[in-house]
N, C-alpha and C positions, 0 to 999 in steps of 0.2 A: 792422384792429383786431380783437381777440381778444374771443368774446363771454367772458362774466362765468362761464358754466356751464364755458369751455374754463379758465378760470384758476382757478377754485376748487375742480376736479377733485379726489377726494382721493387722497391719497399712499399705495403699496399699502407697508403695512409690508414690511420687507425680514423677509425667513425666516433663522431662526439654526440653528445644529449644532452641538450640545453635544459635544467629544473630549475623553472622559473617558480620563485615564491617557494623556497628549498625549506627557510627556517632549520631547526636543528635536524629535520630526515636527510638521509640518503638512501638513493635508488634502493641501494644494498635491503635497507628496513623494510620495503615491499617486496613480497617475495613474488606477485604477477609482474609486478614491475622491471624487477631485476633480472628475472626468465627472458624479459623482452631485449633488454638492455646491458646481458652482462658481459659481450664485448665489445661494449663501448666505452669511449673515456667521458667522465659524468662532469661537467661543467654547472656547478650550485651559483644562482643566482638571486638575492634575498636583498632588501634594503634594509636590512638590521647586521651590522657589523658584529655585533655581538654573536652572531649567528656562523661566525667564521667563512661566510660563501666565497667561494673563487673572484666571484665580481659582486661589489655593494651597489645595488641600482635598482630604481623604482622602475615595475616591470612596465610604466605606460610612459618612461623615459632612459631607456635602454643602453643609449649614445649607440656609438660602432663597437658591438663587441664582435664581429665576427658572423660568421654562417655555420647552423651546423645541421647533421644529418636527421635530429629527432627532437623535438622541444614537449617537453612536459610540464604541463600547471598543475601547482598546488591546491589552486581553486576553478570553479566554473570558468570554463575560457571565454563567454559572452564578446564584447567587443575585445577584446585581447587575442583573439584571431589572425589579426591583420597584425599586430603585430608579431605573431610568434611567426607569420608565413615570412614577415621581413630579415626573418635572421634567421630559416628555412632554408636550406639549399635547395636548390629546382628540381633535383632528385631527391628529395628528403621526406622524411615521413611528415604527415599532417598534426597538427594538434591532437593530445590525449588527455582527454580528461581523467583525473586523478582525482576523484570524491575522497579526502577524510575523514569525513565524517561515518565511512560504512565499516 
C-alpha cells in the first residue's frame, strides 16, 4: 500500500516553448533545437492559419497568450526581444536565435 504523502505528491508542471514565426516547422525538425527542448510542451505561434499553429498572431501583436518557460524565433530577434521577454517567465530562458537559412 502506497503511503498518503507518495499519492498526493504534487505534479511538476510541464515547461512550455513558445516558436514564434513556427510556419510549417516543428521544434522536433531541428535536431539542436529539439536536444534543447525535448521535454517541453512546443506552443507554434505563426500569423498564417494555413500554417496550422496553436495560436494565429502577428509576432509584434501577440494579445495575452500566456508566459512561458523558452521562446524561440524563426527569424533574427532585433526589436522583437522585448517582446519575447514579455511572454518570458522571470525564470525562463532568454531569446534564441534560430537562423534558417544555415
Amino acid at each position: 500500500m502506497q503511503s498518503a504523502a507518495a499519492v498526493l505528491a504534487p505534479v511538476q508542471a510541464a515547461r512550455r516553448v513558445l516558436y514564434v514565426g513556427s510556419g510549417n516547422a516543428k521544434l522536433a525538425d531541428d535536431t539542436a533545437l529539439f536536444a534543447l527542448f525535448k521535454d517541453y510542451d512546443e506552443v507554434r505561434l505563426d500569423i498564417c492559419k494555413e500554417y496550422k499553429p496553436d495560436i494565429v498572431a502577428d509576432m509584434t501583436n501577440m494579445g495575452n497568450i500566456g508566459a512561458y518557460d523558452a521562446v524561440v524565433g524563426a527569424s533574427s530577434p532585433g526589436s522583437r526581444r522585448t517582446r519575447a521577454q514579455r511572454v518570458s517567465k522571470s525564470s525562463g530562458s532568454g531569446w534564441i536565435r534560430h537562423d534558417l537559412r544555415s
